[in-house]
C-alpha positions as CSV (number, residue, x, y, z in Angstrom):
1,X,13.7,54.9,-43.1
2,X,14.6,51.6,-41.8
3,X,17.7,49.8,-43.0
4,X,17.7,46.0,-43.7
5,X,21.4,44.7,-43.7
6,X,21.9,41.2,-44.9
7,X,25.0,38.9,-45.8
8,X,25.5,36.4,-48.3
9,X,28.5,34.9,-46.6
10,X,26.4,31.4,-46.0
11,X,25.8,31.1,-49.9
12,X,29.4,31.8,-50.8
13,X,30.6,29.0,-48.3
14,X,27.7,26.4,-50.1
15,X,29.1,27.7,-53.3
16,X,32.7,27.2,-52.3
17,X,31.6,23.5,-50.9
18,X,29.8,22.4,-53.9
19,X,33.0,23.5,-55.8
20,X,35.0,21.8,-53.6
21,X,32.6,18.6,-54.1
22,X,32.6,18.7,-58.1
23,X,36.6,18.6,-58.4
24,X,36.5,15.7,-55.9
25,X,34.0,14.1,-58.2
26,X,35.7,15.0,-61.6
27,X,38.3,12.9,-61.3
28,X,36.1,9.7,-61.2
29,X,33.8,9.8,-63.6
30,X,33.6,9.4,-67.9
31,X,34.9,12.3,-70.0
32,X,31.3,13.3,-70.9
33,X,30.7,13.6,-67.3
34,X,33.6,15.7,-66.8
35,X,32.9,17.8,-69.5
36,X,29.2,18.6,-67.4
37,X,31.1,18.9,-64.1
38,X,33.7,21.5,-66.0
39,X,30.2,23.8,-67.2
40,X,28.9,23.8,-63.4
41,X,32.2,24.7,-62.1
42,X,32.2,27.6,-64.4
43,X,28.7,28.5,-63.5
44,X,29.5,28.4,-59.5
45,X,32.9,30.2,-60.6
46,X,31.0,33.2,-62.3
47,X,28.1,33.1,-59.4
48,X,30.3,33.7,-56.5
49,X,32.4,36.3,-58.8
50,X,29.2,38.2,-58.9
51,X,28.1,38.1,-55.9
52,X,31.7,38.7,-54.8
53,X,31.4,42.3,-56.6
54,X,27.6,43.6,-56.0
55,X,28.0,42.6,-52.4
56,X,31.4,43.7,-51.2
57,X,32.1,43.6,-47.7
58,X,32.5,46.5,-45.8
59,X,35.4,45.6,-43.5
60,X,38.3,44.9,-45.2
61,X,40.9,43.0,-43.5
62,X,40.0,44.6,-40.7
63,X,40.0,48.0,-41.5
64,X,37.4,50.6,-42.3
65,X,38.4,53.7,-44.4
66,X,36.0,56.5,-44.8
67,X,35.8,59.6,-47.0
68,X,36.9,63.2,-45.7
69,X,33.7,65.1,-44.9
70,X,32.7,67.9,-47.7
71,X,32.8,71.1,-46.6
């Protein structure tokens, strides 16, 4: 069986840049405005926590730990 291995580390880094773009924008618009910016925010927020815990990554700072084998 063939194993397909994938990353989703491009998507976090748009997700993290259109955050980044949205607070920069907040700041200059109308209250209404801001009170649309504040639901995307929460929307990217709870997208990258998700895909922050189905897709963990397997290194983790640099270390891998593994089981003891069963016996």
């Amino acid at each position: 069986m063939a194993t397909v291995k994938f990353t989703l580390k491009k998507i976090t880094k748009d997700i993290e840049a259109a955050e980044k773009k949205l607070r920069a924008l907040r700041r200059e618009v109308i209250e209404a405005d801001r009170k649309r910016i504040d639901l995307n925010l929460r929307s990217l927020e709870k997208a990258r926590g998700i895909i922050g815990v189905v897709c963990r990554p397997l290194v983790h700072y640099g270390q891998v730990f593994r089981t003891k084998p069963k016996k």
